[in-house]
Steps between C-alpha positions, in 0.01 A plus 500: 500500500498645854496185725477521891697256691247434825561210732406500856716408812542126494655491156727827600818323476422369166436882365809581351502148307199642339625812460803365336275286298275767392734776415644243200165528333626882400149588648478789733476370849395690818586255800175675713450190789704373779877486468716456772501865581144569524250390742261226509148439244316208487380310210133685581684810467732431201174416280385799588784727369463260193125612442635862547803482271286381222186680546669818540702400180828536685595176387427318150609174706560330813682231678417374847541256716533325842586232679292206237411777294070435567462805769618742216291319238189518693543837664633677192176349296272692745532808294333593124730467225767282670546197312751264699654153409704308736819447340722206649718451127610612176219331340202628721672819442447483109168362520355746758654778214393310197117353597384718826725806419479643838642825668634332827671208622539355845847293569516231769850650636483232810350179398749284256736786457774327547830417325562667173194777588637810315534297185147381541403920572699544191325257249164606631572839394654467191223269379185761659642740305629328192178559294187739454289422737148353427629319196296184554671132562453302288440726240236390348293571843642857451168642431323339770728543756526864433119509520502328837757738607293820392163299695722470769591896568134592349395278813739677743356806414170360608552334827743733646407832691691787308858546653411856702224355643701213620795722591248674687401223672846336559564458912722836592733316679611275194468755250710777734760214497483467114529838480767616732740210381738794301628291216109403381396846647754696241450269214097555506557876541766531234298252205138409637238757373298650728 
């Protein structure tokens, strides 16, 4: 699974912890937001390149975040086909995978990350990707819940513009910054289709 690693400039220091994290899960990760090298996105921004890594089909998956984790969530949610779940544990982590099975999950890398942090990154991760996603918890709600989940992107489809129009639409000066920020820039040209 191709997995991009996107969190914007509040939760910068706390990128390689995910990295480190992610990079257990033997998944391929492209680290494509702010690191301490590159320059500054906001959480309006970040959502953004979210929408476009999935959309494009650059990514299968993404992880985001900020400083509580709800400017990702929100933002990233603006866009058809993104399906994001705040994630604050191991548990939310397996539920969001087993009963929602999302493509995108938004990390509060400020708020309560605290002592013991990279462990917590760790669990999460291990338990998101533990199982199939869309299994259904408990499992006798399996069939419902996948039902709800197939409603759910059915409605998406419906109440979202399609994403070139919205690309189209996008402010320049927020999608030249999306654009031009080289890591996300040479990951979209190298997997997204076009």
């Amino acid at each position: 699974m191709k997995i991009a690693l996107i969190n914007e400039v509040s939760s910068r220091d706390k990128n390689p912890l995910v990295l480190q994290a992610l990079e257990a899960t033997g998944n391929r990760i492209f680290n494509v937001g702010c690191t301490a090298d590159s320059g500054e996105l906001t959480y309006i921004q970040t959502g953004l390149m979210a929408g476009i890594a999935l959309n494009s089909g650059a990514a299968d998956f993404v992880v985001g975040g900020c400083g509580t984790g709800q400017g990702f969530l929100m933002s990233a949610m603006q866009y058809p086909g993104v399906f994001c779940g705040l994630i604050q544990d191991s548990l939310d982590a397996w539920l969001f995978s087993q009963i929602n099975g999302g493509n995108c999950v938004s990390l509060a890398l400020n708020k309560g990350f605290g002592w013991a942090g990279d462990i917590n990154l760790k669990y999460i991760f291990e338990k998101l990707f533990s199982d199939p996603p869309g299994r259904g918890y408990p499992l006798h709600r399996a069939e419902s819940q996948q039902a709800s989940r197939q409603l759910l992107a059915t409605i998406s489809k419906e109440t979202h513009k399609n994403f070139e129009e919205i690309i189209g639409r996008i402010d320049g000066k927020t999608l030249e910054t999306v654009m031009n920020h080289k890591p996300f820039k040479e990951f979209i040209e190298k997997y997204g289709k076009t």
